[in-house]
C-alpha positions in Angstrom: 0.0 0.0 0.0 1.4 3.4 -1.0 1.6 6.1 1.2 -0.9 7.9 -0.8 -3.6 5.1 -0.4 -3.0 4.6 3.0 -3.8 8.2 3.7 -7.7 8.1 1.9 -8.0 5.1 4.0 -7.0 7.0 7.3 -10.0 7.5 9.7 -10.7 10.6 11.9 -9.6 9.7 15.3 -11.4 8.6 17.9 -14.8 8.3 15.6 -16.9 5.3 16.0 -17.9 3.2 13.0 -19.2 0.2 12.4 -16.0 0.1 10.0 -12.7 0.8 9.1 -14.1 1.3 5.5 -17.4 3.2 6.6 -17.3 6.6 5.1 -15.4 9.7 7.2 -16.9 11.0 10.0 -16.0 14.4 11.9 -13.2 14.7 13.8 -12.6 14.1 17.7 -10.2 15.3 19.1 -7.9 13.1 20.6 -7.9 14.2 24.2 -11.6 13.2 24.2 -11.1 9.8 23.6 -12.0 8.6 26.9 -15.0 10.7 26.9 -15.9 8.6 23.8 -16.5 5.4 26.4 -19.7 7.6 27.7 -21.1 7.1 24.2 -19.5 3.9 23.7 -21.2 2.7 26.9 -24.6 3.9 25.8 -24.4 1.9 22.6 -24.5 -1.9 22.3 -23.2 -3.6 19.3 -25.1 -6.8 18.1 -21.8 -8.8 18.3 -23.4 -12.0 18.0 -24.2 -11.4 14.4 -22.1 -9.2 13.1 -19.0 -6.8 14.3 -19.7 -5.0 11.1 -23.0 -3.7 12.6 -23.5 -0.2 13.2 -24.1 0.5 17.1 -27.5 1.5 18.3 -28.4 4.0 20.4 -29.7 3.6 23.6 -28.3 1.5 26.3 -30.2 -2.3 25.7 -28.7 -4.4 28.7 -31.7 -4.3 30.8 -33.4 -5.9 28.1 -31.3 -8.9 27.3 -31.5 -12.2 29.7 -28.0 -12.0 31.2 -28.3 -16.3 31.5 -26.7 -16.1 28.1 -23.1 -16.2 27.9 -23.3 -13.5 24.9 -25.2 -11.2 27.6 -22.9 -11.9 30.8 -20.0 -10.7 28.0 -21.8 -8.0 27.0 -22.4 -6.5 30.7 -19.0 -7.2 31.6 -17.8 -5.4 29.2 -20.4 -2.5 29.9 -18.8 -2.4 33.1 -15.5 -2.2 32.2 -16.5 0.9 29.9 -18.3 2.8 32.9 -15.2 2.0 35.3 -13.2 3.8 32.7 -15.3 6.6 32.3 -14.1 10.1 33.2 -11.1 8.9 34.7 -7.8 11.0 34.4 -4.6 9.8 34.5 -1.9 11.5 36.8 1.2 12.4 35.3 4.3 11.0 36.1 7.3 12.9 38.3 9.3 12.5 35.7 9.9 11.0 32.2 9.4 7.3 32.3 11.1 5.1 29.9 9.3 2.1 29.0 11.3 -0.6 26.8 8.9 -3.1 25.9 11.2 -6.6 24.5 10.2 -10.0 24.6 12.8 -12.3 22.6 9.9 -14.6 21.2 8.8 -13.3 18.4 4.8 -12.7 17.7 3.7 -11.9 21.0 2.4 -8.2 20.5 5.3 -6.3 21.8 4.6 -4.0 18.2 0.9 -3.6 19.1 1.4 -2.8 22.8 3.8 -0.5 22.3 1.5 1.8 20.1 -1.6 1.3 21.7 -0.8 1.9 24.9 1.3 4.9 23.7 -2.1 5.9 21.5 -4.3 5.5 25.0 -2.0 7.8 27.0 -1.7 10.2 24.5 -5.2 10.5 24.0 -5.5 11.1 27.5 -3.3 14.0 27.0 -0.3 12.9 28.1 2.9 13.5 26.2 4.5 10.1 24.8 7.3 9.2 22.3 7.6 6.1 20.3 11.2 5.0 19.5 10.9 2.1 16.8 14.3 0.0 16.9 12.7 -2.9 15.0 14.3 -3.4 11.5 10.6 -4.2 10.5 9.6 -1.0 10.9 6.1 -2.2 12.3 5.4 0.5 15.1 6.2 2.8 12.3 3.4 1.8 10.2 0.7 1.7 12.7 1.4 5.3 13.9 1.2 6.5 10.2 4.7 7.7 10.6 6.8 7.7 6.6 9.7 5.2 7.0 11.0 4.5 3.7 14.7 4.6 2.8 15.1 8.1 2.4 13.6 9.0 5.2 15.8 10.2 8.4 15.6 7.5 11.2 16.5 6.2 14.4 19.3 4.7 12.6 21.4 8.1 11.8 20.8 8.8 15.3 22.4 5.2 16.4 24.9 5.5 13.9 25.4 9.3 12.3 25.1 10.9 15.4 22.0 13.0 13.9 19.9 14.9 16.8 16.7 13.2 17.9 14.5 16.3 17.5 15.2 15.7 13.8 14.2 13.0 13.2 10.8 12.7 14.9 7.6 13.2 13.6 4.4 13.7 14.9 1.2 10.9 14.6 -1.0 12.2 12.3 -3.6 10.7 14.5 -3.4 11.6 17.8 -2.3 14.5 19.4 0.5 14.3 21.9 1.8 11.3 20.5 5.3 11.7 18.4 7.7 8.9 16.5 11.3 8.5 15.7 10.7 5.7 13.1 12.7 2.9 11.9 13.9 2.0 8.7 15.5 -0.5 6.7 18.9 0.5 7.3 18.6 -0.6 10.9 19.1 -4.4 9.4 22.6 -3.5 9.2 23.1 -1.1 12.2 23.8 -4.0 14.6 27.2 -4.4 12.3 27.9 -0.8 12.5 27.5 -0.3 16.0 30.2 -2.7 16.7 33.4 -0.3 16.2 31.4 2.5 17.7 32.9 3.8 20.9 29.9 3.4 23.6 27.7 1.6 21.5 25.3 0.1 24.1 24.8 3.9 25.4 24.5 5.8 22.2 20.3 5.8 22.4 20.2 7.1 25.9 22.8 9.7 25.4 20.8 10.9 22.4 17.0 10.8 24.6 19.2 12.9 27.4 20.2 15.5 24.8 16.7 15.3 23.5 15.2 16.1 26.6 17.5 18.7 27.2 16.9 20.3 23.9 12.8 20.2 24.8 13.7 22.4 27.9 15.6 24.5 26.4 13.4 25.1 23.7 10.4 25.9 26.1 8.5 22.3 25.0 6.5 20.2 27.3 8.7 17.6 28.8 7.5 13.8 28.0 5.8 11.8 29.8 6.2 8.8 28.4 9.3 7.1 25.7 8.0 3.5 24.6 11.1 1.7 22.9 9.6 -1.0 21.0 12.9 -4.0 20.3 13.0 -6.4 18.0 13.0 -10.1 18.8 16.6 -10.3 19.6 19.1 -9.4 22.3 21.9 -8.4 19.6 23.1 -4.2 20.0 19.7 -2.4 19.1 18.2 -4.7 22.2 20.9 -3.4 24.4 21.0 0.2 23.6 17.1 0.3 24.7 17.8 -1.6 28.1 20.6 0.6 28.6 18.3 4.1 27.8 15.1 2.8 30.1 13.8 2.3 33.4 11.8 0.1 33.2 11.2 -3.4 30.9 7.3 -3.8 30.3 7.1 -8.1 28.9 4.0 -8.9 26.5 3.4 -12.6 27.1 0.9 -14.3 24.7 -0.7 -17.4 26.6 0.8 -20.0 25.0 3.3 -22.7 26.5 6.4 -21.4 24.2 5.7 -17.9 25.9 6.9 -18.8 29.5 9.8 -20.9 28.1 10.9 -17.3 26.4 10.3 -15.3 29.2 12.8 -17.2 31.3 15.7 -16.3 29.2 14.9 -13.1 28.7 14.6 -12.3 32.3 18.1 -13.8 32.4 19.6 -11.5 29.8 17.6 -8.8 31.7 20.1 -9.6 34.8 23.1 -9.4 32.8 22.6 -5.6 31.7 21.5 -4.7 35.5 24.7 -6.5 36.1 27.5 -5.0 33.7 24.8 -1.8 31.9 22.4 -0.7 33.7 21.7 -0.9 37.7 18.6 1.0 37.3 16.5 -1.4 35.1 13.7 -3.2 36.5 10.9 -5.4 35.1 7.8 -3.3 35.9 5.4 -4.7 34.0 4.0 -8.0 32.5 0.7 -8.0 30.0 -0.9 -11.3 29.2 -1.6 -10.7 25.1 -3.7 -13.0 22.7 -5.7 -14.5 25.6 -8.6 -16.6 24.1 -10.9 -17.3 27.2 -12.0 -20.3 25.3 -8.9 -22.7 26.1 -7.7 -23.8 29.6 -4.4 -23.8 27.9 -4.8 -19.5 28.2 -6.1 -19.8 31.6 -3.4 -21.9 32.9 -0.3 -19.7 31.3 -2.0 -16.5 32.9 -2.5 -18.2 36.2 1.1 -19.6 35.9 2.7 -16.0 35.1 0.8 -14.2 37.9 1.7 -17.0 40.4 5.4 -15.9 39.5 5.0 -12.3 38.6 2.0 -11.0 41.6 3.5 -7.6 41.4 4.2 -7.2 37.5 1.3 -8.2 35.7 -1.8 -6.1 34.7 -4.9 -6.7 35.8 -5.9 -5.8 31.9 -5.5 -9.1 30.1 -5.8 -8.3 25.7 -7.6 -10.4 24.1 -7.3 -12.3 20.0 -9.3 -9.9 18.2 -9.3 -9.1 14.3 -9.8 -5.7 14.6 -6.4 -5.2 16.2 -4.8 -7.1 13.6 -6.7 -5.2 10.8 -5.7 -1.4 12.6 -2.3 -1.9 11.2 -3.4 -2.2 7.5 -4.6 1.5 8.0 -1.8 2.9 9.2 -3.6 3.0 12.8 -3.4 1.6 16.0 -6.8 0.1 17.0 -7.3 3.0 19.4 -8.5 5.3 16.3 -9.6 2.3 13.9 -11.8 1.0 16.0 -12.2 2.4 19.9 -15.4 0.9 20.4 -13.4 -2.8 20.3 -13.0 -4.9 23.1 -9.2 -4.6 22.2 -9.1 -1.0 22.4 -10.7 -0.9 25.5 -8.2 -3.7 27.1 -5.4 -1.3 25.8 -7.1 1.4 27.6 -7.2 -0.4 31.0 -3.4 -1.3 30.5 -2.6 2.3 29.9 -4.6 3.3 32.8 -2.9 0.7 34.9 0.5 1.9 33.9 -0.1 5.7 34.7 -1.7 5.0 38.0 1.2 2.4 39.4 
């Protein structure tokens, strides 16, 4: 898909629709997004036929015998909406860095990082994707240009170009910028070798960035999501070595737990020899399908081990977060009304309020 496709495809954010390919609606402005659950709440889908059917007004759970299992779902998730509703989310003391790694490949780290960056921005909180992946995924879904000619996280890595030029705001969302990845980064992990302090070159270039903000009399951030690809080569290290904290999606499969015990080893090593001040804040349990007791048993398993690190906000398999992506969106603005964006929502809010 060309650039120039993607952007008639693009949907106001924040809007409602039955679907991605429904014609545009007006505008919302991003910070209003959690305002949106009100209506949201006050709508019901007929999700039993069809998740292409527009919602209807009017709030219809009174009306439906909650014995079904379709009707307990539905109320739950009506309830999940109203906790949600009005809520604001405080803002950190200072920037928190977030790098968000899991070694297995496939397990959403991609789609959590934008989506919960796309939640807290919309709550008006200032956020910052880095994309490290070669892949270029995060990228995409933020609607962010990341072709070859594009500056990108990799002449900051490797050229020594200043962060402030190369990101670029989501044309989306409000409060929500990227420094994007290209295809050059297949090659950086090479180049970085003969650099001098090449596991610290991203967090010296986020310090000067930050400094640069001040300076410059622009809000500081809130929030810097670095989303890694499925390695521990350099490009892994330099975001361990610029963050804080290490936030783990596990999908709820078996070959899940086996990676997250290596990674949580490699984790050690750069507290040990890179960075002291790197912890493993948070855990989110991704691609949960409620109908297997193999799902059940992995999330049980992982909050037996992890009580402290692992959201309450468990994401479910849902096609409209894997169709987001396709529009250049995250499936916070594709579709808000999903029970995918609104686990992403509950996950962000977690996040800000720990």
């Amino acid at each position: 898909m060309t650039s120039s496709e993607a952007s008639t495809q693009r949907i106001p954010p924040f809007v409602s629709l039955g679907s991605a390919r429904a014609m545009v609606a007006p505008s919302i402005a991003p910070t209003d997004s959690w305002n949106h659950l009100n209506s949201v709440t006050n709508r019901s889908k007929s999700a039993a036929v069809s998740r292409e059917t527009e919602s209807v007004s009017g709030n219809i759970m009174d009306s439906i015998d909650d014995s079904s299992p379709i009707a307990r779902d539905l109320a739950h998730e009506n309830k999940r909406r109203e906790r949600l509703i009005g809520r604001d989310l405080p803002k950190p003391e200072k920037t928190r860095v977030f790098t968000v790694s899991n070694q297995k490949g496939g397990v959403g780290k991609t789609t959590t990082t934008v989506n919960i960056a796309a939640a807290l921005a919309a709550a008006g909180l200032k956020v910052l994707v880095i994309d490290i992946d070669p892949q270029g995924n995060a990228s995409t879904a933020l609607g962010i240009e990341h072709h070859a000619d594009v500056d990108s996280i990799y002449d900051v890595l490797i050229n020594d170009v200043p962060l402030k030029d190369v990101v670029a705001p989501c044309p989306d969302i409000d409060n929500l910028i990227c420094a994007p990845a290209t295809i050059h980064l297949a090659g950086a992990e090479i180049e970085l070798v003969s650099l001098v302090a090449r596991e610290q070159r991203l967090r010296r270039a986020i310090d000067v960035y930050a400094k640069e903000r001040e300076k410059s009399g622009e809000a500081r951030l809130d929030y810097i999501f670095i989303d890694c690809p499925p390695s521990l080569g350099l490009l892994t290290v330099n975001a361990f070595c610029a963050a804080s904290e290490v936030l783990i999606p596990i999908q709820c499969e078996y070959y899940a737990l086996e990676g997250l015990s290596q990674l949580l080893k490699n984790i050690e090593m750069i507290q040990k020899h890179l960075n002291a001040d790197l912890v493993v804040s948070t855990i989110l349990l991704t691609m949960y399908d409620g109908r297997t007791n193999l799902a059940a048993q992995v999330a049980a398993e992982v909050r037996q081990h992890f009580p402290d690190q692992v959201l309450g906000a468990v994401v479910p398999r849902s096609v409209r977060i894997s169709e987001a992506p396709s529009y250049q969106q995250t499936v916070m603005t594709y579709d808000p009304s999903s029970s995918g964006a609104l686990s992403y929502l509950e996950a962000a809010a977690e996040i800000a309020e720990r």
